[in-house]
C-alpha positions in Angstrom: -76.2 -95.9 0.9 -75.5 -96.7 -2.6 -72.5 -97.3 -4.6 -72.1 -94.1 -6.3 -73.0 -92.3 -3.3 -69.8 -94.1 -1.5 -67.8 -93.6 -4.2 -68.6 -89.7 -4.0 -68.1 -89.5 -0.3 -64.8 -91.4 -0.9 -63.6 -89.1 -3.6 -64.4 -86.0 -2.2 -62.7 -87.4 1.0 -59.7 -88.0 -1.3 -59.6 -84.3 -3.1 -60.2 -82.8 0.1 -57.2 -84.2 1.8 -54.9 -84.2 -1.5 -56.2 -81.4 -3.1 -53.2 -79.3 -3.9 -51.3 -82.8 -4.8 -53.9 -83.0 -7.4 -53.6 -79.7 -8.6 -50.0 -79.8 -8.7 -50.2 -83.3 -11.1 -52.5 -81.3 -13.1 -50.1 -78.4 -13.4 -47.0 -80.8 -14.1 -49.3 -82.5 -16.7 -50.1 -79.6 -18.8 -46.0 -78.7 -18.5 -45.4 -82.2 -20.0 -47.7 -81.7 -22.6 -46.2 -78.5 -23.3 -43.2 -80.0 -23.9 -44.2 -82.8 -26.1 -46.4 -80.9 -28.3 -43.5 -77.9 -28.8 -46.1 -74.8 -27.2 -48.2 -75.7 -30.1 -51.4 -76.1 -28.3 -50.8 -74.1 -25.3 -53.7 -72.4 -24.9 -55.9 -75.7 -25.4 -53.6 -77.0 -22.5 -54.2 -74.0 -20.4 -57.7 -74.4 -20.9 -58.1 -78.2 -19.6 -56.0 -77.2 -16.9 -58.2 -74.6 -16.2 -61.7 -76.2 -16.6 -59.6 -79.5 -14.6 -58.6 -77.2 -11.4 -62.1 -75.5 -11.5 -63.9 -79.4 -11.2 -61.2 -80.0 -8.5 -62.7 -77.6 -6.5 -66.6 -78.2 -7.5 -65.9 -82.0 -5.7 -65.3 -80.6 -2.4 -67.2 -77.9 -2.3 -64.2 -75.6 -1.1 -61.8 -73.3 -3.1 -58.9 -74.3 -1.1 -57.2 -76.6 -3.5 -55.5 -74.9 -6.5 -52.5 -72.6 -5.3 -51.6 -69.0 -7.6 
């Protein structure tokens, strides 16, 4: 088994077990960067988020991670 092939198994190990942590830095993130930026470039934000959540889920292979 090579190196990337660990480091996959590892991650998706990691998203699967922390998923919704994940999500929720994400979400916090974005709010942050909200902030910072005054709305300014809220939907580029909501975007990344967005397209962020949606890899999330891609590395497990399950749609059990981001919470509505």
């Amino acid at each position: 088994m090579g190196f990337f092939s660990k480091a996959k198994d590892k991650l998706t190990k990691a998203v699967d077990d922390h998923g919704d942590k994940i999500s929720d830095g994400i979400d916090k993130g974005a709010a942050k960067l909200s902030e910072k930026t005054g709305g300014k470039y809220d939907d580029k934000i909501q975007q990344g988020t967005d397209k962020a959540k949606d890899a999330l889920d891609k590395l497990d292979g399950k749609d059990d991670d981001i919470q509505n």
